[in-house]
C-alpha positions in Angstrom: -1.6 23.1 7.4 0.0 19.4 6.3 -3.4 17.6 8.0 -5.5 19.6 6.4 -4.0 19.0 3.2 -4.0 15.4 3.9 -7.3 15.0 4.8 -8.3 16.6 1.6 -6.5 14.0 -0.3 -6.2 10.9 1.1 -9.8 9.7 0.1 -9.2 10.8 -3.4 -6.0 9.1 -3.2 -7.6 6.3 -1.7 -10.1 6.3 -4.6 -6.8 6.2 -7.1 -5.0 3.6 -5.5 -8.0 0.9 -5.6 -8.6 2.2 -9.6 -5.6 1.0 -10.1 -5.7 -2.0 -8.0 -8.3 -3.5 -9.8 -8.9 -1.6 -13.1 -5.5 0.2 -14.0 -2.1 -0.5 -15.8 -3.8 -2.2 -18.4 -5.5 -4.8 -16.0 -8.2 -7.5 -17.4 -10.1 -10.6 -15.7 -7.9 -13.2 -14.9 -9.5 -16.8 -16.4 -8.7 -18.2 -12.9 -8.0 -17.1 -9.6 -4.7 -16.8 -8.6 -3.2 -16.8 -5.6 0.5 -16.4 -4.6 0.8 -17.8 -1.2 5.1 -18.1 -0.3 6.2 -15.0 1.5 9.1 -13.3 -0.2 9.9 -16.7 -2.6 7.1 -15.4 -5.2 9.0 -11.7 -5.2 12.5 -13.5 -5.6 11.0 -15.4 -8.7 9.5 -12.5 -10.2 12.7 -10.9 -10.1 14.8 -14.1 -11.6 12.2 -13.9 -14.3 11.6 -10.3 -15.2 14.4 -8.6 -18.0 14.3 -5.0 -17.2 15.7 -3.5 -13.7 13.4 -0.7 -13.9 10.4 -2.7 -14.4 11.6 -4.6 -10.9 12.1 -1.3 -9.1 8.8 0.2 -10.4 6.9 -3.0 -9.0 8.6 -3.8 -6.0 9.2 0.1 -5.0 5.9 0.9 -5.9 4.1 -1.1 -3.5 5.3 0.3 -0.9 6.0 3.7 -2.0 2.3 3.9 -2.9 1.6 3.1 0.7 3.2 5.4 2.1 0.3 7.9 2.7 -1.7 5.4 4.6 1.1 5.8 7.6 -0.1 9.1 7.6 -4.0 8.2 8.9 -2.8 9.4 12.4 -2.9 13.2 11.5 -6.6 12.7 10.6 -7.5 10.1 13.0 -6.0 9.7 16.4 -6.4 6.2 17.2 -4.4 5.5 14.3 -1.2 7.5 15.9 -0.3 4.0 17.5 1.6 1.9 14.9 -0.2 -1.4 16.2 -3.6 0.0 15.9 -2.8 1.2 12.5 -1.1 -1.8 11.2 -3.8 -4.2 12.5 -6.4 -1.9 10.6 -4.3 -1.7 7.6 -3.4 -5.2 7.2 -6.8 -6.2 7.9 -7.9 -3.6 4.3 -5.2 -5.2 2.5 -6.0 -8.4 2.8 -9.6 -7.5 1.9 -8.4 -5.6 -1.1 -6.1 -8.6 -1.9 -8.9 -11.2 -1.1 -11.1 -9.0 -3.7 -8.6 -9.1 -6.2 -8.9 -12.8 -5.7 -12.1 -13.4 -6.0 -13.4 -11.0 -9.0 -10.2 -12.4 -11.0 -9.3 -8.9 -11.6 -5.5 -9.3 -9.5 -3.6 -11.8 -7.9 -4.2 -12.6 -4.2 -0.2 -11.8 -3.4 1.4 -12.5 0.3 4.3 -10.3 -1.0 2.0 -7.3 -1.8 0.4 -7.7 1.7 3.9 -7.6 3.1 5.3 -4.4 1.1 2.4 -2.7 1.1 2.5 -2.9 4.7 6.1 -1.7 5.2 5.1 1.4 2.9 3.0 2.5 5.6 5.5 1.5 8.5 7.3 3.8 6.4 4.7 6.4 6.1 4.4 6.4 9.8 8.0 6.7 10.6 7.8 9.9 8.6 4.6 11.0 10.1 6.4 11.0 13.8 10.1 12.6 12.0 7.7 15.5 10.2 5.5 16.5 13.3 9.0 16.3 15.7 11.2 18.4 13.0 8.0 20.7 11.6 5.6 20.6 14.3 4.5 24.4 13.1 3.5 23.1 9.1 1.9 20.1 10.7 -1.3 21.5 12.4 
């Protein structure tokens, strides 16, 4: 029942995310490309310089709690039950999305967003294995 459910809505979902990635919140064309390069420093300066907690936990949370789903791709395809196979796939769409982000000016190229969007779906798939151990009768 859950993978059928999924695999109704993780291309709409998919469709979402990358709206939002590149046209969403507000976004508009950069002047120039940016590109934030330092793993973790360029999150720890963002939260130095940002006012509002909840604006800190929306960012940072949300890029990996939007992930989540992804961890899920195993239920719909099989390779992607192996956590290397699926990490090496994802990593290499992130980076793409990133790198497109980059190059129409319409996001920041972001080593941090790589990096938390990543754990999101090491989280996703953490819960994928919990859900089919714990309700293996919903899953199928």
């Amino acid at each position: 029942m859950l993978k059928k459910v999924y695999k109704i809505v993780i291309i709409p979902y998919t469709l979402f995310l990358l709206y939002l990635m590149f046209l969403g919140m507000g976004r508009s064309q950069y002047e120039d490309h940016m590109i934030r390069i330092k793993p973790v420093i360029s999150t720890v300066e963002f939260i130095r310089n940002t006012i509002l907690w909840k604006y800190i936990v929306f960012v940072i949370l949300g890029n990996i709690i939007m992930f989540i789903p992804f961890g899920f791709l195993g239920w719909i395809l099989p390779g992607f039950k192996d956590l290397k196979t699926l990490l090496i796939a994802f990593v290499s769409s992130i980076v793409t999305v990133e790198a497109l982000q980059y190059f129409t000016r319409m996001g920041i190229l972001e080593v941090d967003d790589i990096l938390l969007n990543t754990l999101g779906v090491y989280v996703g798939w953490l819960l994928s294995r919990w859900i089919e151990k714990k309700f293996s009768d919903l899953v199928l």
